[in-house]
mmCIF file as Biopython writes it, N, C-alpha, C and O atoms, coordinates in Angstrom:
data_model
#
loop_
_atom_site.group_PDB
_atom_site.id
_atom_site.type_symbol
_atom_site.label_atom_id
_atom_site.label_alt_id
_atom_site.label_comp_id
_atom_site.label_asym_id
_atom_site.label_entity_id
_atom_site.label_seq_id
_atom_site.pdbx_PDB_ins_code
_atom_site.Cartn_x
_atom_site.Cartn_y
_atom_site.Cartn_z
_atom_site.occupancy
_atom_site.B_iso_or_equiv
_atom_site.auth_seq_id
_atom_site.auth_asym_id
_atom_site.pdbx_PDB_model_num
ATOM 1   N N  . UNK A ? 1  ? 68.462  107.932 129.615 1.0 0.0 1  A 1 
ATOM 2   C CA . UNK A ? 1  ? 68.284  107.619 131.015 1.0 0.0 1  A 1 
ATOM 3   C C  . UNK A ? 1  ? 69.604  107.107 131.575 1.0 0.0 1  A 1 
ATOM 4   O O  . UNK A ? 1  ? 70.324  106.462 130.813 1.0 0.0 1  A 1 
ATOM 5   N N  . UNK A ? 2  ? 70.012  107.335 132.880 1.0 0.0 2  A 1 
ATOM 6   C CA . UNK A ? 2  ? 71.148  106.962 133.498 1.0 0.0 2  A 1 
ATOM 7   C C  . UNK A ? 2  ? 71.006  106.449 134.404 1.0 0.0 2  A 1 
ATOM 8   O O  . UNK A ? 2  ? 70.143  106.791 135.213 1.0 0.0 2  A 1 
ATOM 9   N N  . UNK A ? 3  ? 71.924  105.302 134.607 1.0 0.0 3  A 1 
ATOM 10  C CA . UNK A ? 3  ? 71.641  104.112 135.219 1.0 0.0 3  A 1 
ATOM 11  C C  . UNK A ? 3  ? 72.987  103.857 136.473 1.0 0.0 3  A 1 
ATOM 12  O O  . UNK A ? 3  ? 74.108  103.485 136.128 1.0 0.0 3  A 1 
ATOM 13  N N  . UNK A ? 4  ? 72.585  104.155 138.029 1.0 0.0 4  A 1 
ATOM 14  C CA . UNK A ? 4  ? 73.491  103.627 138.612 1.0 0.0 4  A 1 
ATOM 15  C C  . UNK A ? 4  ? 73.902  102.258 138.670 1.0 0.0 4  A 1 
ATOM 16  O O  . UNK A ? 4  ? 73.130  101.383 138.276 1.0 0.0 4  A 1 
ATOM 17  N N  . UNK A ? 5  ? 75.093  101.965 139.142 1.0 0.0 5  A 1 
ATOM 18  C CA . UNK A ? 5  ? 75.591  100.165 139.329 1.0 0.0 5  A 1 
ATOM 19  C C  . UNK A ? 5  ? 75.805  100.496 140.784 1.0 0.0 5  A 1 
ATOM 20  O O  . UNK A ? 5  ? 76.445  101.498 141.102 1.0 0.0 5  A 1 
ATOM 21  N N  . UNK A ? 6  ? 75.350  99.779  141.564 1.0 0.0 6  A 1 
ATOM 22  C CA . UNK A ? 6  ? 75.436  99.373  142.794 1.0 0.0 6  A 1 
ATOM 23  C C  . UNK A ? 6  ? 75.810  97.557  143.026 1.0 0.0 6  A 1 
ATOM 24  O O  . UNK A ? 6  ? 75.352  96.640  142.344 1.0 0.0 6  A 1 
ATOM 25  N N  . UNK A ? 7  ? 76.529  97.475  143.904 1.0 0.0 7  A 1 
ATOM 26  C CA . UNK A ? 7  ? 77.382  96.335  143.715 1.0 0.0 7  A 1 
ATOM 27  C C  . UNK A ? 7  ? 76.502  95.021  144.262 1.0 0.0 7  A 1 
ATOM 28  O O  . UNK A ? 7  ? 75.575  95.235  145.043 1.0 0.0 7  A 1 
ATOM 29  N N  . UNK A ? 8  ? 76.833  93.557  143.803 1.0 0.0 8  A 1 
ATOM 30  C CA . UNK A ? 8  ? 76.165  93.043  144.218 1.0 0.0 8  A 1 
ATOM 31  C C  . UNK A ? 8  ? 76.063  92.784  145.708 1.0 0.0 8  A 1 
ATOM 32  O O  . UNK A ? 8  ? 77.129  93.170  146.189 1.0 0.0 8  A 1 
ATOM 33  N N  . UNK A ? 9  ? 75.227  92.280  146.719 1.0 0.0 9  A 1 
ATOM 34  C CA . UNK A ? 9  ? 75.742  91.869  148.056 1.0 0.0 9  A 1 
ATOM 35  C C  . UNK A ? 9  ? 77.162  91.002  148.083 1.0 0.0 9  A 1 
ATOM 36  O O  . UNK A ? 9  ? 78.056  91.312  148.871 1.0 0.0 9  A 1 
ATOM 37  N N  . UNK A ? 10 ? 77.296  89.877  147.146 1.0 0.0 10 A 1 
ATOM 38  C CA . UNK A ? 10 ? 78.233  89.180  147.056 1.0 0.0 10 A 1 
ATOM 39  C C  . UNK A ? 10 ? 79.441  89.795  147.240 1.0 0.0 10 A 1 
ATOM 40  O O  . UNK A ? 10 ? 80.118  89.766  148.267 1.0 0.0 10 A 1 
ATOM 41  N N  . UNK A ? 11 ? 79.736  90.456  146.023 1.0 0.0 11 A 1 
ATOM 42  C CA . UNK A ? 11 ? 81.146  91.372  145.912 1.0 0.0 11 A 1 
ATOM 43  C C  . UNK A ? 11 ? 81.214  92.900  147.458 1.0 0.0 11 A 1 
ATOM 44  O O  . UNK A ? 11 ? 82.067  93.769  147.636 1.0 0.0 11 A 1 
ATOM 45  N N  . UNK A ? 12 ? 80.114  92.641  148.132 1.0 0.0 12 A 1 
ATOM 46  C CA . UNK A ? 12 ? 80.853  93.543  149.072 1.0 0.0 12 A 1 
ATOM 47  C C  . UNK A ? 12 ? 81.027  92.951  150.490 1.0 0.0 12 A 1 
ATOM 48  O O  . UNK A ? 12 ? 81.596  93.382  151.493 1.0 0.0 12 A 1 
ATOM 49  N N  . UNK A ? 13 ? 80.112  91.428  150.140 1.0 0.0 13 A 1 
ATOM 50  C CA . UNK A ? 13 ? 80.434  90.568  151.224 1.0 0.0 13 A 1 
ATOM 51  C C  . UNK A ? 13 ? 81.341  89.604  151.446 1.0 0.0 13 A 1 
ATOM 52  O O  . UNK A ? 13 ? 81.815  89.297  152.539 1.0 0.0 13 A 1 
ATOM 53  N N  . UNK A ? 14 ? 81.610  89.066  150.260 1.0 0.0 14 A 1 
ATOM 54  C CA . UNK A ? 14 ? 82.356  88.073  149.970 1.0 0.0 14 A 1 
ATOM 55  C C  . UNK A ? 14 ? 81.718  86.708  150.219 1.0 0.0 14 A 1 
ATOM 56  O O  . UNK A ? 14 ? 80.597  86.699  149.711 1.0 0.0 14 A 1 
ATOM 57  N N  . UNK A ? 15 ? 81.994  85.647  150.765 1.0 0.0 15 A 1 
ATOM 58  C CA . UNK A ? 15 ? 81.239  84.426  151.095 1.0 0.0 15 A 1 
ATOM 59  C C  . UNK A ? 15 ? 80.385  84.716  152.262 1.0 0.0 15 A 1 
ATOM 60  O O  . UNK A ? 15 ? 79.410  84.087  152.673 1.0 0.0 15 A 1 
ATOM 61  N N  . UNK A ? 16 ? 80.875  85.669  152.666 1.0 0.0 16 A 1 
ATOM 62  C CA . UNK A ? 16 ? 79.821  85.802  154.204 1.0 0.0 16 A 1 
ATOM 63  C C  . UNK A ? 16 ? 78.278  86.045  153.565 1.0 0.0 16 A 1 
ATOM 64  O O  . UNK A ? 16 ? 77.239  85.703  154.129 1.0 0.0 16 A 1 
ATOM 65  N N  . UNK A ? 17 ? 78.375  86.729  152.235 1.0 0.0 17 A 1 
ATOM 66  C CA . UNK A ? 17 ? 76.753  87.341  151.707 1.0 0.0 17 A 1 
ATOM 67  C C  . UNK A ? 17 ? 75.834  85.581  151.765 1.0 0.0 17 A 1 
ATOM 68  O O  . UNK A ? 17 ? 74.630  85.714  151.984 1.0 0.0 17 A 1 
ATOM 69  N N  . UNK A ? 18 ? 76.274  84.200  151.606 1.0 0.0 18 A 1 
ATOM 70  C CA . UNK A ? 18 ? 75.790  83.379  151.502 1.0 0.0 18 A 1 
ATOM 71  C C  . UNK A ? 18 ? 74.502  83.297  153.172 1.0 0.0 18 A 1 
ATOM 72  O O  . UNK A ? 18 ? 73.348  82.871  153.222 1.0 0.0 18 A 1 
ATOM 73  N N  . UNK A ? 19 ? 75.351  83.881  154.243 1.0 0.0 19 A 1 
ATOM 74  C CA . UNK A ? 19 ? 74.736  84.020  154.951 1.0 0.0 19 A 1 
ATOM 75  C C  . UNK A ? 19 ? 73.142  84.364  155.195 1.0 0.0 19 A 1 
ATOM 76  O O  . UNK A ? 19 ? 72.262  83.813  155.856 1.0 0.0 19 A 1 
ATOM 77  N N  . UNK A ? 20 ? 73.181  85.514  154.366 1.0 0.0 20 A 1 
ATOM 78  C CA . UNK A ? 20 ? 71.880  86.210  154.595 1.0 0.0 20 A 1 
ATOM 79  C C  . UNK A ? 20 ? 70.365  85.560  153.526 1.0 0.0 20 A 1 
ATOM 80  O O  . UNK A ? 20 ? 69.287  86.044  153.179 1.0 0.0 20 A 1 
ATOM 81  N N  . UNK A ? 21 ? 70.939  84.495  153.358 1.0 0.0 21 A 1 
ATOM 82  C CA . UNK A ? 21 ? 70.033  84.064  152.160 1.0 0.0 21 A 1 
ATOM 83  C C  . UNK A ? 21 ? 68.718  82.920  153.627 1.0 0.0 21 A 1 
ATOM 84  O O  . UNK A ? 21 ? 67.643  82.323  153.556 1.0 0.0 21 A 1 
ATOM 85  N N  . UNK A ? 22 ? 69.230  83.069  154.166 1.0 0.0 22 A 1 
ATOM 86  C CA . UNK A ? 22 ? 68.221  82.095  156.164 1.0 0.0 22 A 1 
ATOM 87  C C  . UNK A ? 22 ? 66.699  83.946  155.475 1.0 0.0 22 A 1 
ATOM 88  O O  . UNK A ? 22 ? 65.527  83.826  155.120 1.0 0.0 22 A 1 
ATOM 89  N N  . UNK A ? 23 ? 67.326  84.922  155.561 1.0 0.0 23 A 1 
ATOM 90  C CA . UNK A ? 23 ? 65.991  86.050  155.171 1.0 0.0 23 A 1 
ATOM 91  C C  . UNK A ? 23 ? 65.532  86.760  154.392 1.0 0.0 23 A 1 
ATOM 92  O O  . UNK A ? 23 ? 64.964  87.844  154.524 1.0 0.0 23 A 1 
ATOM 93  N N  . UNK A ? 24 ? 65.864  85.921  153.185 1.0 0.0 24 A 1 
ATOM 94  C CA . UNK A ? 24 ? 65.269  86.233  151.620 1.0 0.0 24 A 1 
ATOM 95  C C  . UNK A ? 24 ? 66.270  86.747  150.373 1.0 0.0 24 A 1 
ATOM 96  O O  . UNK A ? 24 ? 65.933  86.945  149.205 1.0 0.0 24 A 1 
ATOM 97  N N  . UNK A ? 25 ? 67.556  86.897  150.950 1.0 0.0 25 A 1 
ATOM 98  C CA . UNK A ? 25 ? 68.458  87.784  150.095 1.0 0.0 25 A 1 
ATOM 99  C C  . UNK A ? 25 ? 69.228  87.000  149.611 1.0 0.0 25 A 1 
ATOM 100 O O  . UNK A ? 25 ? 69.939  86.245  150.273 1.0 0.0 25 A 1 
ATOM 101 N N  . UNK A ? 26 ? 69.197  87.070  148.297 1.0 0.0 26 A 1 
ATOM 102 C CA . UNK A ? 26 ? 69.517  86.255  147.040 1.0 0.0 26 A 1 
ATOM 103 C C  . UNK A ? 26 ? 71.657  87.023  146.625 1.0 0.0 26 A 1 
ATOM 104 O O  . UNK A ? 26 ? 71.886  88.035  145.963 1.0 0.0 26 A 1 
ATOM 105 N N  . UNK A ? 27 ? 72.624  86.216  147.204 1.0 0.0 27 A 1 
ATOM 106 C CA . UNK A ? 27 ? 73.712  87.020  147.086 1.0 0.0 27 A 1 
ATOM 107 C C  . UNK A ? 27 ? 74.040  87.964  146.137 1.0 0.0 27 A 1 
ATOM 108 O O  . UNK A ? 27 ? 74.507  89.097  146.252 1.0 0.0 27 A 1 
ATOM 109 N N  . UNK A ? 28 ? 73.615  87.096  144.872 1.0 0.0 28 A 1 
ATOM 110 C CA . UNK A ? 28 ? 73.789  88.104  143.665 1.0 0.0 28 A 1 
ATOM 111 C C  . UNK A ? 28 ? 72.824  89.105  143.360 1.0 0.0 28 A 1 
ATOM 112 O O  . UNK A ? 28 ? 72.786  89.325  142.149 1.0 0.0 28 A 1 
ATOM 113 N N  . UNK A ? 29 ? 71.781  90.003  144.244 1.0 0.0 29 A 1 
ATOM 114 C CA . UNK A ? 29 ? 71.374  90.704  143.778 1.0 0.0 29 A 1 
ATOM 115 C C  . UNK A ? 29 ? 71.678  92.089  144.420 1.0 0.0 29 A 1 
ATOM 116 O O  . UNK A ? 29 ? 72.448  92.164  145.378 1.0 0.0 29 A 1 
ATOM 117 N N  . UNK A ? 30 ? 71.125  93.090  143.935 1.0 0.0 30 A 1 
ATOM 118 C CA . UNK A ? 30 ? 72.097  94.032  144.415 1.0 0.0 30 A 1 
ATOM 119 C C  . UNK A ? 30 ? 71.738  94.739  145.948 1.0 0.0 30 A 1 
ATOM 120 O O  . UNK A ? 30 ? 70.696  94.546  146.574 1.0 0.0 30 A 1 
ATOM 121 N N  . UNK A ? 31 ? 72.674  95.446  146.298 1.0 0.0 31 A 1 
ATOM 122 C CA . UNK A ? 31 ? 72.385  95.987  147.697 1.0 0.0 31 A 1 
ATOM 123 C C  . UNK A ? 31 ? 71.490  96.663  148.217 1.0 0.0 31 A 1 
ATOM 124 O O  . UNK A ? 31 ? 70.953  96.529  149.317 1.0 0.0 31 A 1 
ATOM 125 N N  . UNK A ? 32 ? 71.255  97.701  147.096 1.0 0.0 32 A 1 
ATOM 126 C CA . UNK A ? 32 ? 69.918  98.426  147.881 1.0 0.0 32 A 1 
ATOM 127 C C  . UNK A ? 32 ? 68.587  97.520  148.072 1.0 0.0 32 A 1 
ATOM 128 O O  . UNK A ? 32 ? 67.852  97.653  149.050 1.0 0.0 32 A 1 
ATOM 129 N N  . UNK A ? 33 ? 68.328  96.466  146.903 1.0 0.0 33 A 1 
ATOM 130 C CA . UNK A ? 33 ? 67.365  95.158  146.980 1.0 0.0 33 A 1 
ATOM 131 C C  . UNK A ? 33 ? 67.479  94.837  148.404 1.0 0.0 33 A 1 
ATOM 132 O O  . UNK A ? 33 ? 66.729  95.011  149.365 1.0 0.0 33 A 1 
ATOM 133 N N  . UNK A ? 34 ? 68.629  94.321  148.257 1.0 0.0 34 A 1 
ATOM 134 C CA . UNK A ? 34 ? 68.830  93.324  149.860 1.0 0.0 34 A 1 
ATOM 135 C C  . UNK A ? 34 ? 68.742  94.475  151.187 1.0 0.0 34 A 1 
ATOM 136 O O  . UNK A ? 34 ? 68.516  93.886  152.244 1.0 0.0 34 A 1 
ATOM 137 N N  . UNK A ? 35 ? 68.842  95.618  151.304 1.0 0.0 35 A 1 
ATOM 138 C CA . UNK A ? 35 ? 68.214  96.601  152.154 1.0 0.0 35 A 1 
ATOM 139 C C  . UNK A ? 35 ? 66.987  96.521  152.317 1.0 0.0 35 A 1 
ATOM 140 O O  . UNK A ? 35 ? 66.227  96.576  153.284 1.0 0.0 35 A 1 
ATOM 141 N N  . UNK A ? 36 ? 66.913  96.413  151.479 1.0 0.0 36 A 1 
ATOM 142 C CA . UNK A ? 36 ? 65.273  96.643  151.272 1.0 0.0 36 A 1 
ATOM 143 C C  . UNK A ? 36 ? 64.217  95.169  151.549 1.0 0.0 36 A 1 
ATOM 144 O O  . UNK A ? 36 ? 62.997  95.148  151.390 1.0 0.0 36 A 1 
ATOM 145 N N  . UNK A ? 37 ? 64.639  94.607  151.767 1.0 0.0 37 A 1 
ATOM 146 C CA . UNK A ? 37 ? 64.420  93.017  152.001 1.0 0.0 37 A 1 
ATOM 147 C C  . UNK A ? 37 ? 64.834  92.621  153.712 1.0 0.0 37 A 1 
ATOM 148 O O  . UNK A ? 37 ? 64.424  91.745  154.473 1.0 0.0 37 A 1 
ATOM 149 N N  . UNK A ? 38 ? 65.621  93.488  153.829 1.0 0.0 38 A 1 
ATOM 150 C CA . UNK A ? 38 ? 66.226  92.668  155.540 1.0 0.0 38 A 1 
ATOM 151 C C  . UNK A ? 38 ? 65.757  93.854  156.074 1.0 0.0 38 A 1 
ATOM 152 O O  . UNK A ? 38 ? 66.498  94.038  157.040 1.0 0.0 38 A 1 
ATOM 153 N N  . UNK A ? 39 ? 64.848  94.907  156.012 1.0 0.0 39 A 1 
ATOM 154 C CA . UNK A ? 39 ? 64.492  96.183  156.698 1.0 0.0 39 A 1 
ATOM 155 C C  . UNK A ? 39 ? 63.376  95.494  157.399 1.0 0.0 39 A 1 
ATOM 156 O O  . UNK A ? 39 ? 63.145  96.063  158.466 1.0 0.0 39 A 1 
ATOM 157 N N  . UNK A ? 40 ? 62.632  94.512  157.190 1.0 0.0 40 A 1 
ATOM 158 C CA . UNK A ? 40 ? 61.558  94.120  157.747 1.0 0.0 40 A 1 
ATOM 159 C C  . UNK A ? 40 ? 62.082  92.951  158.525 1.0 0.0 40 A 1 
ATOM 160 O O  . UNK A ? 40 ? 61.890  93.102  159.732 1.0 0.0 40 A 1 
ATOM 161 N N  . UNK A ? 41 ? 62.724  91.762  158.187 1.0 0.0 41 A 1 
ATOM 162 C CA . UNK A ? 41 ? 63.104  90.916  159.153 1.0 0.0 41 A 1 
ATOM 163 C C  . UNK A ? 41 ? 64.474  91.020  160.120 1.0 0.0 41 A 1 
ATOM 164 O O  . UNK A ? 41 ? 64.854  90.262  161.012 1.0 0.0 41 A 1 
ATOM 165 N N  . UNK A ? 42 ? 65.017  92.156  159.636 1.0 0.0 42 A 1 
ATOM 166 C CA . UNK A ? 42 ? 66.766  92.061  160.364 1.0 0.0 42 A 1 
ATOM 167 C C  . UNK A ? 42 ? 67.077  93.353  160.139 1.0 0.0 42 A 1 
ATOM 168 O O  . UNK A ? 42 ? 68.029  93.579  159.392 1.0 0.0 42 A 1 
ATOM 169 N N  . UNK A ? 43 ? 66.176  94.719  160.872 1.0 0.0 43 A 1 
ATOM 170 C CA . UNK A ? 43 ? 67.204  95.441  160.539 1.0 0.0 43 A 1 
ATOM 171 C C  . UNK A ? 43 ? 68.310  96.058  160.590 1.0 0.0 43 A 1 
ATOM 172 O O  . UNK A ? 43 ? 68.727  96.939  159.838 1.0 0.0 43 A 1 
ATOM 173 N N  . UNK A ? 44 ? 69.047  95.337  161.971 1.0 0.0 44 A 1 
ATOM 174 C CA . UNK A ? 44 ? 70.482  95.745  162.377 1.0 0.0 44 A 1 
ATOM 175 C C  . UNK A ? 44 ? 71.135  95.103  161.123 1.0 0.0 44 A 1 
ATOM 176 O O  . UNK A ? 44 ? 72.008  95.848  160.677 1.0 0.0 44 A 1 
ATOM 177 N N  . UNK A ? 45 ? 71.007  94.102  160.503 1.0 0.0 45 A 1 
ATOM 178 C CA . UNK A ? 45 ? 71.406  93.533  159.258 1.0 0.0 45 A 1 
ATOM 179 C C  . UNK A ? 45 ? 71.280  94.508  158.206 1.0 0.0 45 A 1 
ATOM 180 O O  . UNK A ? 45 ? 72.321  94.707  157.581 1.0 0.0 45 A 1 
ATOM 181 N N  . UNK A ? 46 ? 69.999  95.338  157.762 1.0 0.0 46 A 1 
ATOM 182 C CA . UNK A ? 46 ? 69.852  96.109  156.818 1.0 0.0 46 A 1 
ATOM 183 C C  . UNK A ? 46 ? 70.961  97.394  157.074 1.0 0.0 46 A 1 
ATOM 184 O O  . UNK A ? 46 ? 71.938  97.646  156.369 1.0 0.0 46 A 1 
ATOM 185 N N  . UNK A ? 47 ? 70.587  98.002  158.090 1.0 0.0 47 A 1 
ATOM 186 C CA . UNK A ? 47 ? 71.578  99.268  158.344 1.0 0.0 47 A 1 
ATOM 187 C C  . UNK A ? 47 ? 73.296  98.743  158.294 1.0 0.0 47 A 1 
ATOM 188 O O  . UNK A ? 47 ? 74.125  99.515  157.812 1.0 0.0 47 A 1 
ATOM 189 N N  . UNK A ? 48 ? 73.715  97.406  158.823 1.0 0.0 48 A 1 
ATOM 190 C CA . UNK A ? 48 ? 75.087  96.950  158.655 1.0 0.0 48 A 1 
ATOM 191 C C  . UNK A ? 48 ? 75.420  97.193  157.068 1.0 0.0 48 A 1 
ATOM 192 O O  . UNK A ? 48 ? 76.171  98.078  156.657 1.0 0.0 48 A 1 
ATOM 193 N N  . UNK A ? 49 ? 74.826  96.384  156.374 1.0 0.0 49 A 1 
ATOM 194 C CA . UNK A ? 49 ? 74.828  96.298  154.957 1.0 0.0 49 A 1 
ATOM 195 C C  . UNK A ? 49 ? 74.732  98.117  154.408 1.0 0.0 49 A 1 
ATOM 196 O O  . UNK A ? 49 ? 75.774  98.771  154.463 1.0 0.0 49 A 1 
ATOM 197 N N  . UNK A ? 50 ? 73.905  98.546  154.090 1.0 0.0 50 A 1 
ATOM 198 C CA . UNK A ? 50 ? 73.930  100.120 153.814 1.0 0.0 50 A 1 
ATOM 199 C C  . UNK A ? 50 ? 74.908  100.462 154.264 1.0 0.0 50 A 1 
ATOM 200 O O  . UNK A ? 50 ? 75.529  100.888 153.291 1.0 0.0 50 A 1 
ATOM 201 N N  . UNK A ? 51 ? 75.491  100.574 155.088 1.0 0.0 51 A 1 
ATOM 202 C CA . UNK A ? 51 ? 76.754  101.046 155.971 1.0 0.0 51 A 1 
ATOM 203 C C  . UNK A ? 51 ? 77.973  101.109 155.292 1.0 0.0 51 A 1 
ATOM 204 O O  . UNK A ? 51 ? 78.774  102.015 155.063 1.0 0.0 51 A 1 
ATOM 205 N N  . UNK A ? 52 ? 77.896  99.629  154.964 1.0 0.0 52 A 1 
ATOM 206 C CA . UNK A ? 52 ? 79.550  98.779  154.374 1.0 0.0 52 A 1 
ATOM 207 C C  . UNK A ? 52 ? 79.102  99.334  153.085 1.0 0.0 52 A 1 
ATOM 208 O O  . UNK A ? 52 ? 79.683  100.375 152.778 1.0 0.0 52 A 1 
ATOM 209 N N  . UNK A ? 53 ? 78.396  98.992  152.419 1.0 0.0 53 A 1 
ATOM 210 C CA . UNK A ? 53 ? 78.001  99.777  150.887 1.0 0.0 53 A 1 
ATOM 211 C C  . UNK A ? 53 ? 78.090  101.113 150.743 1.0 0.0 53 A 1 
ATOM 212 O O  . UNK A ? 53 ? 78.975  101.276 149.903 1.0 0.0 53 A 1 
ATOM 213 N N  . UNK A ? 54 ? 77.726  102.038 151.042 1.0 0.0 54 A 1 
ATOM 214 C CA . UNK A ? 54 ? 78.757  103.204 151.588 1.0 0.0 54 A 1 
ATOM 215 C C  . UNK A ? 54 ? 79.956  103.580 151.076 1.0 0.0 54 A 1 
ATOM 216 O O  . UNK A ? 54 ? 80.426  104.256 150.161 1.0 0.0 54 A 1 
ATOM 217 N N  . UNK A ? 55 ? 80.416  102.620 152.373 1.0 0.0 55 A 1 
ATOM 218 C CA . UNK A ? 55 ? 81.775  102.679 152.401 1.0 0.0 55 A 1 
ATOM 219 C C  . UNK A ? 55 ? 82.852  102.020 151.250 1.0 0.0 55 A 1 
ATOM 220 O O  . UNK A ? 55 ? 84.067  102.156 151.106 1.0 0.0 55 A 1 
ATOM 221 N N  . UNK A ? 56 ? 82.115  101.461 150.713 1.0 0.0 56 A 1 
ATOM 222 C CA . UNK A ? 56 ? 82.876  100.694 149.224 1.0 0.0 56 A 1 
ATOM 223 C C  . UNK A ? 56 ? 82.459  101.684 148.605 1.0 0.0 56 A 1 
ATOM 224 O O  . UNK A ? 56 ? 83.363  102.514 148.503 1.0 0.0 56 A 1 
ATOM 225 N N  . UNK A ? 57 ? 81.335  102.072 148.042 1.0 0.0 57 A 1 
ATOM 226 C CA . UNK A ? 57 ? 80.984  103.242 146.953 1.0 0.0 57 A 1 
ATOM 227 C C  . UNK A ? 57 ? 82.331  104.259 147.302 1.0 0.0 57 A 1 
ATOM 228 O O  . UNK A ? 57 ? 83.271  104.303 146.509 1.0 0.0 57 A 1 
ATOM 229 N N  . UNK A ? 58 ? 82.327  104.925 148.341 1.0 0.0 58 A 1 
ATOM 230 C CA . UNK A ? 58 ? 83.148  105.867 148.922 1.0 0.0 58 A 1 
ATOM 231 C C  . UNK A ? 58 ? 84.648  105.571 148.176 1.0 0.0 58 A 1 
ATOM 232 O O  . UNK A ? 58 ? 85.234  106.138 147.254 1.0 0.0 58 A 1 
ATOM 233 N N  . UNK A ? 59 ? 85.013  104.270 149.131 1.0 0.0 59 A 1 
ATOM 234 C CA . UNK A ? 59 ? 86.706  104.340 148.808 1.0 0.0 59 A 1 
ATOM 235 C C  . UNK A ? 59 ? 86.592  103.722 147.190 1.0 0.0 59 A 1 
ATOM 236 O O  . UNK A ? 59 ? 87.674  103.377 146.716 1.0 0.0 59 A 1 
ATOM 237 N N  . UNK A ? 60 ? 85.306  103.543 146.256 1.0 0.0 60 A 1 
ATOM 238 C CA . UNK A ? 60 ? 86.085  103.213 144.892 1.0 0.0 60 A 1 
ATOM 239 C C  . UNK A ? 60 ? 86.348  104.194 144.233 1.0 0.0 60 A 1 
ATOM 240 O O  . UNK A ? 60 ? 87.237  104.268 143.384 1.0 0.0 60 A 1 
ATOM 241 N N  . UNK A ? 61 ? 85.117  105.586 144.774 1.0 0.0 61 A 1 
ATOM 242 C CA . UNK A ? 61 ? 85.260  106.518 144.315 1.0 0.0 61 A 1 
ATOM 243 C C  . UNK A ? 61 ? 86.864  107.314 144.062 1.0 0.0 61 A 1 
ATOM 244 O O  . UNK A ? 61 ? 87.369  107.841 143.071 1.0 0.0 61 A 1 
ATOM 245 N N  . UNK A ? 62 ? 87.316  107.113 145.393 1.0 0.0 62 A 1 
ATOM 246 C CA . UNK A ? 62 ? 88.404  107.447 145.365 1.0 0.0 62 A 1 
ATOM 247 C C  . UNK A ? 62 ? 89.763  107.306 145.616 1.0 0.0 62 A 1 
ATOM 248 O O  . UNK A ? 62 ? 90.710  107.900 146.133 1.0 0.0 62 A 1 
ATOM 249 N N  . UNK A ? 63 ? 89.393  105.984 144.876 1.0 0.0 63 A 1 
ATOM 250 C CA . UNK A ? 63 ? 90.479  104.947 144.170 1.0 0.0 63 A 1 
ATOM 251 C C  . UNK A ? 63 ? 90.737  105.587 142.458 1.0 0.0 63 A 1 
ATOM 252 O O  . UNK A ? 63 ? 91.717  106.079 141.900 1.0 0.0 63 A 1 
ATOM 253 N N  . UNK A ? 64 ? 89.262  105.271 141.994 1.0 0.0 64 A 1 
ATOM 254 C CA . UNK A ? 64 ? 88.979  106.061 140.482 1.0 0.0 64 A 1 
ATOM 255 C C  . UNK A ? 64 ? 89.652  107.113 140.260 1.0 0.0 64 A 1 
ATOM 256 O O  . UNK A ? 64 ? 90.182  107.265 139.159 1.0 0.0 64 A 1 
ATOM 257 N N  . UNK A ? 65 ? 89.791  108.207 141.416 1.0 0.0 65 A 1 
ATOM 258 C CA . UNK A ? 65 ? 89.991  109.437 141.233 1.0 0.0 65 A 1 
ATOM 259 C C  . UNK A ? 65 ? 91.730  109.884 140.876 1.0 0.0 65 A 1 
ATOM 260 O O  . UNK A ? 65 ? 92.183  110.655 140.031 1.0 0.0 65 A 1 
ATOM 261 N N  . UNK A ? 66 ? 92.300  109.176 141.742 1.0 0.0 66 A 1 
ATOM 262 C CA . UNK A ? 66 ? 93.487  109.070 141.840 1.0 0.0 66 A 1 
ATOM 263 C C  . UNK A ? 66 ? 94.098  108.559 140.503 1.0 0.0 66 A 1 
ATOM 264 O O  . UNK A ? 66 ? 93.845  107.507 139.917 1.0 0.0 66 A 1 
ATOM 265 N N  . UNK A ? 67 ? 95.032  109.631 140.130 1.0 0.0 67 A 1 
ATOM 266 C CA . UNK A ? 67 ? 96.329  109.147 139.087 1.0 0.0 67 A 1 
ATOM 267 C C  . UNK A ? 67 ? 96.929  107.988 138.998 1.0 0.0 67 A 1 
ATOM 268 O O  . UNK A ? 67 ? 97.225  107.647 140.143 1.0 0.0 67 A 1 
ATOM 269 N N  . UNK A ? 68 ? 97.301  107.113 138.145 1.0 0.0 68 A 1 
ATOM 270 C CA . UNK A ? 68 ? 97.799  106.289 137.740 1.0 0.0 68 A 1 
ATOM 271 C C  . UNK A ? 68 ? 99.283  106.536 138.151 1.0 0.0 68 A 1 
ATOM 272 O O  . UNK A ? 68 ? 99.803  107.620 137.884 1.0 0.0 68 A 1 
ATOM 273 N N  . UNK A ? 69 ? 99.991  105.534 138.808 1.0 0.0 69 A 1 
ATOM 274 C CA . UNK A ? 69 ? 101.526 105.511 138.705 1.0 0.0 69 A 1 
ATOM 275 C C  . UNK A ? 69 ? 102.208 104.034 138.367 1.0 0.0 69 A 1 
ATOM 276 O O  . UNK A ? 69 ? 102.161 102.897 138.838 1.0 0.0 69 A 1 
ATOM 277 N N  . UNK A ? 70 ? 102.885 104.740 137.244 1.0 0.0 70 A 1 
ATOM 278 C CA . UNK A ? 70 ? 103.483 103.297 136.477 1.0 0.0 70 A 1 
ATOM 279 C C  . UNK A ? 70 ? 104.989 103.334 137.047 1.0 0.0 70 A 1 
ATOM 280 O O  . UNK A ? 70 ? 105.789 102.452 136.736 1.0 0.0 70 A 1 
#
């Protein structure tokens, strides 16, 4: 079985993720959770979050991708 890693809220929020804990979302757990948690009380909050997560998946991807220069 294969297992995605999706990042925690923390690491894509930084201290701001402390914020969202006022509507159930625990910083360290992971993003699609915390989507899934602020879809019912906040969801301009939920779609922000999905958004930025995204966009980190995106540019690590292709950070990864890119050659090494020493």
């Amino acid at each position: 079985m294969y297992g995605i890693h999706m990042a925690a809220v923390i690491q894509i929020l930084g201290p701001h993720a402390h914020y969202l804990r006022r509507y159930g979302v625990n910083p360290e757990e992971d993003a699609s959770t915390a989507v899934d948690k602020l879809n019912d009380k906040a969801p301009h909050l939920a779609a922000l979050l999905r958004e930025i997560a995204q966009i980190a998946s995106f540019s690590n991807k292709q950070f990864l991708n890119k050659p090494l220069r020493v």
